[in-house]
C-alpha angles and dihedrals in degrees: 000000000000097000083040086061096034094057092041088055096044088047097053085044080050101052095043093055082050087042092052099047088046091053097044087053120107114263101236095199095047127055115219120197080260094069102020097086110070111084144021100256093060090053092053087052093051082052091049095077094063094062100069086045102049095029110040106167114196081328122245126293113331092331107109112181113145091359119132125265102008082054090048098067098109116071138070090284101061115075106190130192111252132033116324113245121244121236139177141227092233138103123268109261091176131065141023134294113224113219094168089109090046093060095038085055076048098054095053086050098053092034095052091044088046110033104021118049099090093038088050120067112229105261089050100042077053084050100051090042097053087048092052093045096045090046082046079052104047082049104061096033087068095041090054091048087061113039103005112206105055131163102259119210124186089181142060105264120214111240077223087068110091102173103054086042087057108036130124128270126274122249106252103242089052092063100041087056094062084042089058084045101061089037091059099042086052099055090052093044110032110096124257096234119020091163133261122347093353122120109274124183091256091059088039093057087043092054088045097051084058090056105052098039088062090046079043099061094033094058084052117041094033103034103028090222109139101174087068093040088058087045092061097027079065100042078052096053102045099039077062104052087045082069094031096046086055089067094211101123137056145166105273119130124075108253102251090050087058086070101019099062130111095209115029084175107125094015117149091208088058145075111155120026140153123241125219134204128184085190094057089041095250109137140129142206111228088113102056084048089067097037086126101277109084135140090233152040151143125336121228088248094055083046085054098048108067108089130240124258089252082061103244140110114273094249087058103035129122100205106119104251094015085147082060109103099166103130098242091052098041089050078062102038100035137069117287094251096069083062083053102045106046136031120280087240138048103241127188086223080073089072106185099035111017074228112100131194116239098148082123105056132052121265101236087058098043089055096052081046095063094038093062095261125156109267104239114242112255088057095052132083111348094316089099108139112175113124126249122243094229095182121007119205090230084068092060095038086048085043098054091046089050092053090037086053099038084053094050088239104109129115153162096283089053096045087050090050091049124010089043104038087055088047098047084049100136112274115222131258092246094051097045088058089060089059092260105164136185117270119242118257127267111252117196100204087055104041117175119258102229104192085202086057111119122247098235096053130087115236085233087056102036089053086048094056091043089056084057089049094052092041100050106024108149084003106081156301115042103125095046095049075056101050095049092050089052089237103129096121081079087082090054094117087213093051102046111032089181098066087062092054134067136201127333116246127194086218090190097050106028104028113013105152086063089065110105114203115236131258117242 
């Protein structure tokens, strides 16, 4: 019984001291912080993981966060069945900031500048590095844009240190300086071409021009501080010539095929997309979320606002019928991007405005759809495949107008180069067939006289912004266009009637058997 003992003891010292040599030994199918850092692929596929964060798409499967339209739903386009929330213009005072993505940015940073300057050639450790300090940027802009002061870190902290853990915030213009800072160093580094659907230094400039435009206006209608509001107007302006002066994109494509194709690679309007693969198990469901039956869809205000294809508001507009918003007489009378935008029909499914979204799904589709067709199978369920338009080159065209004409410095020559060629874009075969037609030019000798206009806004301005509102109506966004003109008080429902009401149906021409006679 003693030799029995003796070898059960010497086998379990045995297989802890074979326990311990297997466990110490490298994973070869992960790689840890100890072996990352060796090559520049490696570097690309710790990158990789930002995309689907800070680019969601249409997001992935039924999950929908960040994605268009089902993230739209809180503006003064978007009339939803129920009772509106309430909201307020404060801090938060509740909840907790997340800065993980802050110190894993951080981590690329320190570990290119410590591990991989003599691994990376030059022109790629400039690269990597432009890519780590513009996704720093994006970060804190947002978090800014929540909470404004925030501590603001540009190294790894220890989670040893508490005093930089625990140290006050920093004063808002001091990080969005830094902010300005790592913008401006990756559109100098980032490379021009990184292949298909990875950050280049075009869609970096576009998405910077984004950026700085919404710290620009901020600086300016909430702080009064015009010498800031210049800084970043300029950063703005320039980030989008940087895309417009190359002279690789162009305005191409009808407006529905932009979010209805299978494949966005090689597209002029585009400069950033997401792909997406039922093969390799990538869909989405956005289309399936505007098949007809949804709980939301335009105000009358947001109806009101697109502009008629004389180019004038509705009130001064000489297009014959031009008070008529009936849908069938506004896809006629209004710029092509309503046709786009809506279905050709009011339909009861739409529950709060007779009006429903399908800008996201093709028309022929959307038509089976609403005659009681069987939904073919990739717009059904989760199995959606159509790409996403990331970044449009219209953003960056109606980005560099707003900062041109924020900075006094806008003419003829730039609304023709932005506003109308968006506005000339090709119109499709199927809406040309319902009598869509291309809206006149803006001419800025002859600007429309909105009555609705503020009067605190400019027309230019206010032309500008209406142009925003058509272009990216249910795409994105509207509140936060809002919020950094300091024009939330649109979305107060006494204010503003318009916002608690959807579209306008001629009951007895367009939808009769929906009339219910009256009890006596």
């Amino acid at each position: 019984m003693k030799y029995i003992y003796s070898f059960i003891i010497a086998c379990i010292a045995i297989s802890f001291v074979g326990c311990k040599k297997f466990l110490d030994r490298p994973s070869i199918t992960v790689v840890d912080d100890e072996t990352a850092w060796t090559n520049e692929l490696n570097v690309r596929l710790y990158v990789n993981k930002y995309y689907t964060s800070f680019f969601p798409g249409y997001g992935l499967g039924w999950g929908t966060a960040g994605a268009p339209l089902l993230n739209y739903q809180f503006s003064d386009d978007v009339f939803m069945s129920g009772n509106p929330s309430n909201f307020t213009r404060a801090v938060p005072n509740t909840g907790s900031w997340s800065y993980s993505t802050i110190r894993s940015v951080n981590i690329l940073i320190s570990r290119l500048n410590e591990r991989m300057t003599g691994v990376l050639t030059e022109e790629s450790f400039d690269h990597w590095m432009g890519i780590g300090r513009f996704l720093r940027a994006l970060e804190y802009s947002k978090l800014v844009l929540r909470y404004g002061d925030v501590p603001y870190y540009d190294y790894v902290v220890a989670d040893t240190d508490k005093d930089a853990l625990y140290k006050p915030r920093t004063p808002r213009n001091e990080v969005m300086d830094h902010v300005y800072n790592d913008l401006k160093f990756a559109m100098e580094k980032v490379r021009i071409s990184d292949g298909d659907q990875y950050l280049n230094r075009y869609a970096v400039a576009g998405l910077v021009s984004s950026t700085a435009l919404m710290e620009a206006s901020w600086q300016k209608y909430y702080y009064n501080n015009n010498d800031r509001a210049k800084k970043f107007f300029e950063l703005a302006e320039d980030a989008a010539n940087v895309v417009i002066a190359s002279g690789k994109f162009d305005i191409v494509t009808d407006f529905r095929t932009l979010f209805t194709s299978n494949n966005l690679a090689g597209n002029r309007d585009v400069l950033l997309y997401r792909h997406y693969d039922a093969a390799a198990g990538i869909t989405h469901a956005v289309a399936s979320n505007c098949a007809i039956s949804v709980s939301f869809g335009p105000t009358t205000d947001l109806i009101k606002s697109f502009v008629c294809v004389d180019g004038q508001a509705w009130q001064n507009s000489s297009v014959t019928d031009a008070s008529d918003f009936s849908l069938s007489n506004m896809i006629q009378t209004r710029d092509s991007r309503l046709e786009a935008t809506f279905y050709e029909k009011p339909n009861a499914k739409s529950v709060p405005s007779y009006w429903y979204v399908n800008k996201f799904i093709p028309r022929a589709v959307a038509e089976a759809i609403a005659s009681g067709g069987v939904t073919p199978a990739e717009f059904s369920g989760d199995k959606n495949e159509t790409d996403y338009p990331v970044l449009r080159y219209s953003e960056v065209l109606l980005n560099w107008i707003e900062a041109r004409a924020e900075l006094g410095k806008a003419s003829q020559s730039d609304i023709d180069r932005s506003i109308n060629k968006i506005r000339n874009r090709p119109i499709a075969p199927g809406a040309i067939a319902k009598g869509v037609k291309k809206t006149a030019a803006l001419n800025l000798a002859m600007l429309p006289n909105d009555p609705a206009r503020d009067a605190d806004v400019s027309p230019l301005l206010w032309e500008i912004r209406r142009e925003r509102r058509m272009e990216f109506a249910f795409e994105q966004g509207r509140y936060e266009d809002l919020r950094r003109w300091k024009k939330l008080e649109k979305m107060d429902t006494q204010l503003n009637p318009d916002i608690v009401s959807g579209g306008w149906v001629n009951f007895p021409s367009e939808m009769p058997g929906d009339l219910v006679k009256s009890k006596e």
